[in-house]
N, C-alpha and C positions, 0 to 999 in steps of 0.2 A: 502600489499593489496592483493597479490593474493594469498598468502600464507593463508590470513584469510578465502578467497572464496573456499580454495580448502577446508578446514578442514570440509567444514557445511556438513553433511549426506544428501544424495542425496534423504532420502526421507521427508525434508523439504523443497520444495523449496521457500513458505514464508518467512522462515527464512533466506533462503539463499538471497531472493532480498532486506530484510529487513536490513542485515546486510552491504551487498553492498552498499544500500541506506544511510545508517548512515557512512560508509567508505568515500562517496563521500559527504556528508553534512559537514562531518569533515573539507575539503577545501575550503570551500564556504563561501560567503558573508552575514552578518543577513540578507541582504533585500533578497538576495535568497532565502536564506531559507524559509523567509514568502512567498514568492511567491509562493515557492513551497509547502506550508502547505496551505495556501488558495485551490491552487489548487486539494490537496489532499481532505482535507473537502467537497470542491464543488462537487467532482466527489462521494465520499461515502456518501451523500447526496441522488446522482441522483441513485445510487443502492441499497441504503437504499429503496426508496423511489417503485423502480422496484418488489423488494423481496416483500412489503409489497401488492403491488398489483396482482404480481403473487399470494400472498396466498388468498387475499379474492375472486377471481375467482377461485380458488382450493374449499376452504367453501362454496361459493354459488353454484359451478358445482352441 
């Protein structure tokens, strides 16, 4: 595991939590997982949701 965190280039770090995150799903229970995929959804959701209203007060400014 940490062999794989050390390899990622330090200038992705996306990539880097991304792959962690899949290294630590690997151990884990289906119902976690959905836990934690709901919870993923819900929160890209709420910043989906942020982005689009930063832009239309950017448009209207």
């Amino acid at each position: 595991m940490l062999a794989a965190k050390a390899e990622v280039p330090p200038i992705m770090p996306t990539a880097a939590m991304a792959s962690i995150i899949l290294l630590r799903i690997d151990n884990m229970s289906f119902k976690r997982m959905r836990i934690i995929e709901h919870r993923l959804k819900k929160e890209l959701k709420i910043l989906m949701r942020s982005v689009q209203i930063k832009l239309t007060f950017t448009i209207n400014a």
